[in-house]
PyMOL Python script that loads the backbone (N, CA, C, O; Angstrom):
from pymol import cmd

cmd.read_pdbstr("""\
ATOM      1  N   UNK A   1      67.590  99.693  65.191  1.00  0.00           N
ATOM      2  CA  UNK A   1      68.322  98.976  66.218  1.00  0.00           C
ATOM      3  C   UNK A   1      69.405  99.860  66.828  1.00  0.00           C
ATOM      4  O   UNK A   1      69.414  99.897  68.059  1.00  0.00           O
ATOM      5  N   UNK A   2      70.540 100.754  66.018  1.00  0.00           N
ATOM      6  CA  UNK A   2      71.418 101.624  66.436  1.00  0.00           C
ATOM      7  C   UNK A   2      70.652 102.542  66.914  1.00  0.00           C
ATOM      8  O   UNK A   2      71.355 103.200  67.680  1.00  0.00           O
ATOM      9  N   UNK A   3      69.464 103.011  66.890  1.00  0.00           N
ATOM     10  CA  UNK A   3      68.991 104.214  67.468  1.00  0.00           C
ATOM     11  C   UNK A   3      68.409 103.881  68.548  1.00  0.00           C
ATOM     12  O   UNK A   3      68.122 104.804  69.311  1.00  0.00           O
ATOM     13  N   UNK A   4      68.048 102.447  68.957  1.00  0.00           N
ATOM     14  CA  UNK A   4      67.745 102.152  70.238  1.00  0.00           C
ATOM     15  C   UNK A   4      68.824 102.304  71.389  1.00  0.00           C
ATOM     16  O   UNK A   4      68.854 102.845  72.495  1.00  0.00           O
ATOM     17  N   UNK A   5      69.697 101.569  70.603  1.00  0.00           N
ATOM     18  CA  UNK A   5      70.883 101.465  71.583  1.00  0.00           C
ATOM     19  C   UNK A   5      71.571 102.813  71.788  1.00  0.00           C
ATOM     20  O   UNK A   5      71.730 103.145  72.963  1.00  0.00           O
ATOM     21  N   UNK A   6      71.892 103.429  71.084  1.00  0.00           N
ATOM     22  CA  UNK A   6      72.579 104.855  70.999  1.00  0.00           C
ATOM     23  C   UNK A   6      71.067 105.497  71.975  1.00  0.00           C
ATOM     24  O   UNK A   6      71.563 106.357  72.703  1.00  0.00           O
ATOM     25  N   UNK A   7      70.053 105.459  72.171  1.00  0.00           N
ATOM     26  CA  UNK A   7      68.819 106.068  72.971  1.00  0.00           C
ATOM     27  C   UNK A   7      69.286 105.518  74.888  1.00  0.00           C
ATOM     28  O   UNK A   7      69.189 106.110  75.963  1.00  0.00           O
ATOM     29  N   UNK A   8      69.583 104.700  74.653  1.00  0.00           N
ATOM     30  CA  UNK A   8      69.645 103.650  75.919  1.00  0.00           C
ATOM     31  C   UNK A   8      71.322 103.809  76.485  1.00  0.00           C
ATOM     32  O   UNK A   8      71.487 103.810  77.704  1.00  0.00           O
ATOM     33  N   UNK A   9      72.298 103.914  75.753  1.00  0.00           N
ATOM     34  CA  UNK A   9      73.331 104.512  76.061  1.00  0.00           C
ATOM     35  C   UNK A   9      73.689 106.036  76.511  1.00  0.00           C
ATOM     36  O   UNK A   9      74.114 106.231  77.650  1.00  0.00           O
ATOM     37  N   UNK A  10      73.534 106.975  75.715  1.00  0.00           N
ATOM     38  CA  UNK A  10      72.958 108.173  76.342  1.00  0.00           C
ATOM     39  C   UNK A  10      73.261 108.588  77.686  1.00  0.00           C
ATOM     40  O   UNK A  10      74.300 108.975  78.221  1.00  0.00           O
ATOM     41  N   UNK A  11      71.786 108.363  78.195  1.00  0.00           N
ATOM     42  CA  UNK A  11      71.348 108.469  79.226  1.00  0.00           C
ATOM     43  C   UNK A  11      71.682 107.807  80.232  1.00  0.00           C
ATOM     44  O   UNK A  11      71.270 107.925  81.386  1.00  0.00           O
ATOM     45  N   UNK A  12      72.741 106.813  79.646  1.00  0.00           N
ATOM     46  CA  UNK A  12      73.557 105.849  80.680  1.00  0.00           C
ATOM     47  C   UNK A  12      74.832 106.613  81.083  1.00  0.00           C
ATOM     48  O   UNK A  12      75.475 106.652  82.132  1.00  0.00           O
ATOM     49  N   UNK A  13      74.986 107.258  79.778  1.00  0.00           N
ATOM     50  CA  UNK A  13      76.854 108.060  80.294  1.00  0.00           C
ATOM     51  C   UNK A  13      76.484 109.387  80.646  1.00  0.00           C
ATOM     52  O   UNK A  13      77.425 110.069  81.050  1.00  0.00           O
ATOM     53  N   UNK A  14      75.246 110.003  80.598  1.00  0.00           N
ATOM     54  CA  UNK A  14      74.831 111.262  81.544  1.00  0.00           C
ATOM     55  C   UNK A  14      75.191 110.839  83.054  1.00  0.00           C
ATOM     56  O   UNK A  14      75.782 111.551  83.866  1.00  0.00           O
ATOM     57  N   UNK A  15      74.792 109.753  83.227  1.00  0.00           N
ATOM     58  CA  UNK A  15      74.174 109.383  84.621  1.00  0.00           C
ATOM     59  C   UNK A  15      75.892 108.851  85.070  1.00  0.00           C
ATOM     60  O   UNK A  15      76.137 109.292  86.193  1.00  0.00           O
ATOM     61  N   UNK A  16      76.748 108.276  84.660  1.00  0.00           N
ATOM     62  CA  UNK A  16      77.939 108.284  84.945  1.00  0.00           C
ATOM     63  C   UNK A  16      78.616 109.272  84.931  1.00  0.00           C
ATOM     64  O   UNK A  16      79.483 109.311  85.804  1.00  0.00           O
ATOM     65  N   UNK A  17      78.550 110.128  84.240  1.00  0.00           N
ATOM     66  CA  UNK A  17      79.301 111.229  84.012  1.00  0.00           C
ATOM     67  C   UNK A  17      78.505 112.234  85.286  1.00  0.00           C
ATOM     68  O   UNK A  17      79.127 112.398  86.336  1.00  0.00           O
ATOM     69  N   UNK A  18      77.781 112.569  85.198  1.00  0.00           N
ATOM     70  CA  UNK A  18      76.476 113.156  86.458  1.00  0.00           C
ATOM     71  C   UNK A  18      77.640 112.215  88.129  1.00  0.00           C
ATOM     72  O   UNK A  18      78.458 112.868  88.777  1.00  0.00           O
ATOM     73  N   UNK A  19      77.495 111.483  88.259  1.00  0.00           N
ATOM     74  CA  UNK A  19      78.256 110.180  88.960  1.00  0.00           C
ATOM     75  C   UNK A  19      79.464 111.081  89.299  1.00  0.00           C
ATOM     76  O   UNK A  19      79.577 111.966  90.146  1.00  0.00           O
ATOM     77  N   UNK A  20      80.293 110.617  88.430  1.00  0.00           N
ATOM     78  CA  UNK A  20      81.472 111.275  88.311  1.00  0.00           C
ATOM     79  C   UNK A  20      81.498 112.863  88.777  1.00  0.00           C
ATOM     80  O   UNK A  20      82.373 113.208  89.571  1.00  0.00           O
ATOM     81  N   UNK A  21      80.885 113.484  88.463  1.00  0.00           N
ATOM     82  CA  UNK A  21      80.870 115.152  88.900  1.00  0.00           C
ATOM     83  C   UNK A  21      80.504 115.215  90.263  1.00  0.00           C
ATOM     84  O   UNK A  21      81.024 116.164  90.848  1.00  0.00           O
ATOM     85  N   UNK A  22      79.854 114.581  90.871  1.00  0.00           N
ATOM     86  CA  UNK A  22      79.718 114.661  92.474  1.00  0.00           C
ATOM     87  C   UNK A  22      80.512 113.851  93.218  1.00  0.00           C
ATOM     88  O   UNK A  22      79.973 113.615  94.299  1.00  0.00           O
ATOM     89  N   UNK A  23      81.942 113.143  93.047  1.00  0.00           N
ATOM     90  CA  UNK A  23      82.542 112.452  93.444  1.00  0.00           C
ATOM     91  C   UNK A  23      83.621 113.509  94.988  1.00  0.00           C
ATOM     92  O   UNK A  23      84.753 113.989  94.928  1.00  0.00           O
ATOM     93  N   UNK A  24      82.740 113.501  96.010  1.00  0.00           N
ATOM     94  CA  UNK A  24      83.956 114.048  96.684  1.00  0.00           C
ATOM     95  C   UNK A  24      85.367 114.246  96.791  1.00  0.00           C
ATOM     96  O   UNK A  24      85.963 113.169  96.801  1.00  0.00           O
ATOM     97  N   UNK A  25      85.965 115.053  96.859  1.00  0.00           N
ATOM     98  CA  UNK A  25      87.658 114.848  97.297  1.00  0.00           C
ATOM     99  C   UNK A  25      87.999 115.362  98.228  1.00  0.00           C
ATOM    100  O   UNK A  25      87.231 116.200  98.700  1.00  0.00           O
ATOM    101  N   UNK A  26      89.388 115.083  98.966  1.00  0.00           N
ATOM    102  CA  UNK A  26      89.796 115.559 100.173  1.00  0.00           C
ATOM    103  C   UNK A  26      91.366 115.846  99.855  1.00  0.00           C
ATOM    104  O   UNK A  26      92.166 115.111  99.275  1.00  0.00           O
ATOM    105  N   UNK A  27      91.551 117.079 100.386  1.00  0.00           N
ATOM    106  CA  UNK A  27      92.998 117.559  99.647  1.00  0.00           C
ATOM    107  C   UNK A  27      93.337 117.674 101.262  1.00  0.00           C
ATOM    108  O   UNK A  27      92.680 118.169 102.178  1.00  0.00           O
ATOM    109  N   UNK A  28      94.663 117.002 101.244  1.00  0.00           N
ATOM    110  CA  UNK A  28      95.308 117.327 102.683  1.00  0.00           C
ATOM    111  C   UNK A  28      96.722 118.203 102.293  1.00  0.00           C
ATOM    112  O   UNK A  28      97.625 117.997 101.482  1.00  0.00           O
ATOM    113  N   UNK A  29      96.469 119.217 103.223  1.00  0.00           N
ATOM    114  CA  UNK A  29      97.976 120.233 103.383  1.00  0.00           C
ATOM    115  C   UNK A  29      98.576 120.337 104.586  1.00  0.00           C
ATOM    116  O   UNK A  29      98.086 120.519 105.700  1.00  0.00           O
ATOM    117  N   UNK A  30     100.007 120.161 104.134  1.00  0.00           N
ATOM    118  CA  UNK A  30     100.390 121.262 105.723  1.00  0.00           C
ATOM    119  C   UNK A  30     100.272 122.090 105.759  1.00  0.00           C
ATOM    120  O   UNK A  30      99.993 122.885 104.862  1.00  0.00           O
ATOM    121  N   UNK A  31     100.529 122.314 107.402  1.00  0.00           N
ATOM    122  CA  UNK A  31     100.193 123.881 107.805  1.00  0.00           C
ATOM    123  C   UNK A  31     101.585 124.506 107.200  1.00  0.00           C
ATOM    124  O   UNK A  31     102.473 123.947 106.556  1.00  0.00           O
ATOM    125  N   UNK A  32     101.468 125.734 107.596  1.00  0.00           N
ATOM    126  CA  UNK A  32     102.276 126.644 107.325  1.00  0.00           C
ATOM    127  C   UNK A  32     103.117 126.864 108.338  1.00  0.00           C
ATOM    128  O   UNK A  32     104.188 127.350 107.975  1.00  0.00           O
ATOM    129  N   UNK A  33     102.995 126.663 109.551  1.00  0.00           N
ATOM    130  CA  UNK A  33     103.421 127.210 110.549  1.00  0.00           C
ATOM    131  C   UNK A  33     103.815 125.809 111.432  1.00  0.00           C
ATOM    132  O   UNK A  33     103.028 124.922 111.103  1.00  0.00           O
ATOM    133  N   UNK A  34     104.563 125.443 112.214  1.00  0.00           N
ATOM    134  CA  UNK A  34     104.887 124.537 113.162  1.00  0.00           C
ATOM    135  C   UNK A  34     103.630 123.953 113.784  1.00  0.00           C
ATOM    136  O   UNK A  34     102.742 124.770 114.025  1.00  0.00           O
ATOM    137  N   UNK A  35     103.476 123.093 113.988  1.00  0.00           N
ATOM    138  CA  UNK A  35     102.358 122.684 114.980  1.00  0.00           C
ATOM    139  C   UNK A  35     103.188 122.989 116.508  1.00  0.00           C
ATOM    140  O   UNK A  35     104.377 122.679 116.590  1.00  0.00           O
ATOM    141  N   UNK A  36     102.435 123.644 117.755  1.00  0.00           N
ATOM    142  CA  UNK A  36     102.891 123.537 119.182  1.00  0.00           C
ATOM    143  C   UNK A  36     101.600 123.024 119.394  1.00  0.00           C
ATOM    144  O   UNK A  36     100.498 123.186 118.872  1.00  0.00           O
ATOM    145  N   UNK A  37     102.317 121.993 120.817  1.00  0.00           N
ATOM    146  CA  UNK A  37     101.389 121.390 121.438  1.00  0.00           C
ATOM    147  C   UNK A  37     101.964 121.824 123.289  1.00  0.00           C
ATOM    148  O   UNK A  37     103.135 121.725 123.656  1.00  0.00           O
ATOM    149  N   UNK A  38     101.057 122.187 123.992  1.00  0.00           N
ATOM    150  CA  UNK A  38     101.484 122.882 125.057  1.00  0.00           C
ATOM    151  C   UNK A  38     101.070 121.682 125.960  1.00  0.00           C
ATOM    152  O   UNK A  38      99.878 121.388 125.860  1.00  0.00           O
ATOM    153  N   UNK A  39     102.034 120.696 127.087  1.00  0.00           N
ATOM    154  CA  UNK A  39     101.342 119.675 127.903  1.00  0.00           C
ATOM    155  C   UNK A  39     101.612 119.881 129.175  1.00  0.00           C
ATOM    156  O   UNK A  39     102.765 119.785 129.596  1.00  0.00           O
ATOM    157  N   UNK A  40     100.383 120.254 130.102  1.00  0.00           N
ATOM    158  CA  UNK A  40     100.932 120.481 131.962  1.00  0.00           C
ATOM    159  C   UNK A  40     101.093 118.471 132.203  1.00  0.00           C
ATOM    160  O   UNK A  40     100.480 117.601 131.585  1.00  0.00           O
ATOM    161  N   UNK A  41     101.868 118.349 133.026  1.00  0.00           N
ATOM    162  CA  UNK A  41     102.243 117.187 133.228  1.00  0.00           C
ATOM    163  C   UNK A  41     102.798 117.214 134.765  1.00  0.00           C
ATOM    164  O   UNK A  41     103.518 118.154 135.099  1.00  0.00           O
ATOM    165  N   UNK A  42     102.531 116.390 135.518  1.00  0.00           N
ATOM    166  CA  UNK A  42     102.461 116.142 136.592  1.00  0.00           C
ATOM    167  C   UNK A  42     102.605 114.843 137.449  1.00  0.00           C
ATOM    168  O   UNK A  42     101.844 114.305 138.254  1.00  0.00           O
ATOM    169  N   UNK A  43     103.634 114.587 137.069  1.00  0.00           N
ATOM    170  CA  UNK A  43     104.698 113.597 137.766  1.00  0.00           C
ATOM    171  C   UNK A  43     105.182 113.138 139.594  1.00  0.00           C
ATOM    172  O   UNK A  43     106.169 113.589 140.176  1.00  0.00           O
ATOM    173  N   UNK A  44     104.364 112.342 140.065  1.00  0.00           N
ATOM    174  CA  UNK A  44     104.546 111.944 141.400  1.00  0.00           C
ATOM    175  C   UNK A  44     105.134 110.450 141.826  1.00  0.00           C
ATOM    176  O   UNK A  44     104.602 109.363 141.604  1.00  0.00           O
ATOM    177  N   UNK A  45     106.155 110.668 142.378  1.00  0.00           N
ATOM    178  CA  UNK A  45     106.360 108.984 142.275  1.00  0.00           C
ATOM    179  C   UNK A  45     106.939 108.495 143.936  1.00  0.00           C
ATOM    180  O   UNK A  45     108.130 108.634 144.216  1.00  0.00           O
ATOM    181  N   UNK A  46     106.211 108.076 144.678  1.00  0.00           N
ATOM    182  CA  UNK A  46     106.497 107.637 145.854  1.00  0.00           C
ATOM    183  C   UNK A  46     107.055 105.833 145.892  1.00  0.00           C
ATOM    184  O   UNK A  46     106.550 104.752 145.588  1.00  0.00           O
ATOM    185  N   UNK A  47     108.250 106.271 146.400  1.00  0.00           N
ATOM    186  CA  UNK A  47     109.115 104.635 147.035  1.00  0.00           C
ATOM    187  C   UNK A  47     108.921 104.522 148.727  1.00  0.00           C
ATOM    188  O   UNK A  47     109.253 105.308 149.614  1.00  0.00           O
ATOM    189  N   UNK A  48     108.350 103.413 148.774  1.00  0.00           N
ATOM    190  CA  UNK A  48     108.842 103.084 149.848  1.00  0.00           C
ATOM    191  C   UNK A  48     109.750 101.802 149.970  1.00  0.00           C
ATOM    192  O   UNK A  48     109.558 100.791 149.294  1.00  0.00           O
ATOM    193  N   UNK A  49     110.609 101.920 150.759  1.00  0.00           N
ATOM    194  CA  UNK A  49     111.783 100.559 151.252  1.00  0.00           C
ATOM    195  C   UNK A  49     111.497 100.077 152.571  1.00  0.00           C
ATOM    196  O   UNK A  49     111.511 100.834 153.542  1.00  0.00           O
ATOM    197  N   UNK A  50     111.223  98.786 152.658  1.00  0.00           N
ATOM    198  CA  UNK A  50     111.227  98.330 153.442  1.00  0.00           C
ATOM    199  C   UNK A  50     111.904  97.360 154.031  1.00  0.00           C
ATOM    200  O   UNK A  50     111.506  96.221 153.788  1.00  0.00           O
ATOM    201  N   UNK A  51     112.921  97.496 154.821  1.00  0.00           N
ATOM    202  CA  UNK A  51     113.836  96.501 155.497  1.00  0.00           C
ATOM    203  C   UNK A  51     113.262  95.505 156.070  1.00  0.00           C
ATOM    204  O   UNK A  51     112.235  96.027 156.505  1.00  0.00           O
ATOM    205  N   UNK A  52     113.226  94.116 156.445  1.00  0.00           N
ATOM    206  CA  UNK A  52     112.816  93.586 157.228  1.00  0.00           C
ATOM    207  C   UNK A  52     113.690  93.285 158.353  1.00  0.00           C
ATOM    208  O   UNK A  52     114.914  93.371 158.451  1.00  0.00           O
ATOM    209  N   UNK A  53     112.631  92.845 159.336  1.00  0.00           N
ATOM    210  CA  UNK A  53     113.722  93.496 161.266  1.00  0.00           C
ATOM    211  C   UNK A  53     114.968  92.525 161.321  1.00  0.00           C
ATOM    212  O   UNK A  53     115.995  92.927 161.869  1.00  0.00           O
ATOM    213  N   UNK A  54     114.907  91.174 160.733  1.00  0.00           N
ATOM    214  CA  UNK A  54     116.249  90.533 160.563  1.00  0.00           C
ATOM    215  C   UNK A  54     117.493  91.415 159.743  1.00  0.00           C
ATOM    216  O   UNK A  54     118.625  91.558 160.205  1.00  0.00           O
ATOM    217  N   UNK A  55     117.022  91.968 158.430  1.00  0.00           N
ATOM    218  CA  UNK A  55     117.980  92.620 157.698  1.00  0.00           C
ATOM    219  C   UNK A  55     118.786  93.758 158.692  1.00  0.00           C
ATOM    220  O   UNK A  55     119.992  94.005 158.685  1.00  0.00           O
ATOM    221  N   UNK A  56     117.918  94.256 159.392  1.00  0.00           N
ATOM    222  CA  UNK A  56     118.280  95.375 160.072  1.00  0.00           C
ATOM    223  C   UNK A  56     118.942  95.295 161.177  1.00  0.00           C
ATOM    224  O   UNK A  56     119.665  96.172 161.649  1.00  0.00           O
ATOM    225  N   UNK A  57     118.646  93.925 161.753  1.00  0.00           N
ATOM    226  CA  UNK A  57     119.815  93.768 162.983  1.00  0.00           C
ATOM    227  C   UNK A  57     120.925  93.508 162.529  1.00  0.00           C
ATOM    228  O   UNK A  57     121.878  93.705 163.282  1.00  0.00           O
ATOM    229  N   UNK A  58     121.194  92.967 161.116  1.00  0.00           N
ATOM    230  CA  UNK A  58     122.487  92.206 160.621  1.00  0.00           C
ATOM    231  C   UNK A  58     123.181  93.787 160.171  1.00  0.00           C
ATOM    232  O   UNK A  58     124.406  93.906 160.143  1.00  0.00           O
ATOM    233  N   UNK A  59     122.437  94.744 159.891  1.00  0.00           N
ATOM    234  CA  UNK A  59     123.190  96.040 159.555  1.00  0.00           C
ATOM    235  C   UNK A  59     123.269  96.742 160.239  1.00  0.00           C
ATOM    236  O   UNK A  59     124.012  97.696 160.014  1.00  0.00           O
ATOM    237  N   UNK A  60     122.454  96.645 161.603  1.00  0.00           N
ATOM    238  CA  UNK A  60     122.882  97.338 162.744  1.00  0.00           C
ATOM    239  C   UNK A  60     124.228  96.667 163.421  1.00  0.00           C
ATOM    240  O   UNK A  60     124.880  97.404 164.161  1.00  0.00           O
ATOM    241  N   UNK A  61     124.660  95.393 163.227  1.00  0.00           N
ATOM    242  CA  UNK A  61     125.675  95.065 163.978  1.00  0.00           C
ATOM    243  C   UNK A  61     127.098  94.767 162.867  1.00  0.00           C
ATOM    244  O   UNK A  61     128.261  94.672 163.258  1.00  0.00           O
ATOM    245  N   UNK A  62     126.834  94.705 162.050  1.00  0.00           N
ATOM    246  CA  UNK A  62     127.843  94.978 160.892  1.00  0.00           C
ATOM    247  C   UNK A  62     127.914  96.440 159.744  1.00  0.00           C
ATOM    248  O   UNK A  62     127.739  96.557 158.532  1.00  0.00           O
ATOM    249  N   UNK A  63     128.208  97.254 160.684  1.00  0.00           N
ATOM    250  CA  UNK A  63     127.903  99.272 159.796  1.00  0.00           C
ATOM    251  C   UNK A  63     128.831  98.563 158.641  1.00  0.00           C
ATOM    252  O   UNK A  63     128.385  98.579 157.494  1.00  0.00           O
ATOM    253  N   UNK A  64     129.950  98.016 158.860  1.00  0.00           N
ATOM    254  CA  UNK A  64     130.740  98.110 157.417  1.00  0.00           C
ATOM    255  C   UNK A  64     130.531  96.840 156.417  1.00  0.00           C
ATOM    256  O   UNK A  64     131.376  96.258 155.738  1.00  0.00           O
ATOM    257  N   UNK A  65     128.828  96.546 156.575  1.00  0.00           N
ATOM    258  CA  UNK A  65     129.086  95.951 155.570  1.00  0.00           C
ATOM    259  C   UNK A  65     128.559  96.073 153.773  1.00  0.00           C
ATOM    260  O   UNK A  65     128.409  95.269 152.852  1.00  0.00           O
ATOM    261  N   UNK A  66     128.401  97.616 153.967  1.00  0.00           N
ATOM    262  CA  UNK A  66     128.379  98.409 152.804  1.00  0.00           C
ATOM    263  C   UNK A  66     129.092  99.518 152.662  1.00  0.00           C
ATOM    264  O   UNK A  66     129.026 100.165 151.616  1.00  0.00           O
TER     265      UNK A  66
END
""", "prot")
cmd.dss("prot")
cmd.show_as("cartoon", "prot")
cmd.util.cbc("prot")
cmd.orient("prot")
């Protein structure tokens, strides 16, 4: 009976252990050196204002009221 089981066990903890030995890993490092990151960037920004023709008569006939 022990020699069955000890037969049947075995070959069970090869196969775990086998398991175990091909288990990938991933080792993360820093670098050594600074990371640079170089970015062209290109920035456009158009306003337009638009008065409407009432606003504009009231500031054409009152200059001081700013």
């Amino acid at each position: 009976m022990q020699n069955k089981s000890l037969a049947l066990a075995l070959p069970a903890l090869l196969v775990v252990l086998g398991i175990a030995a091909c288990t990938p890993t991933v080792a993360v490092q820093a670098p050594d050196k600074p990371i640079e990151i170089n970015l062209n960037v290109n920035i456009e920004q158009h306003v337009k204002v638009e008065i409407q023709q009432d606003a504009r008569k009231v500031i054409a006939k009152n200059k001081d009221i700013f």
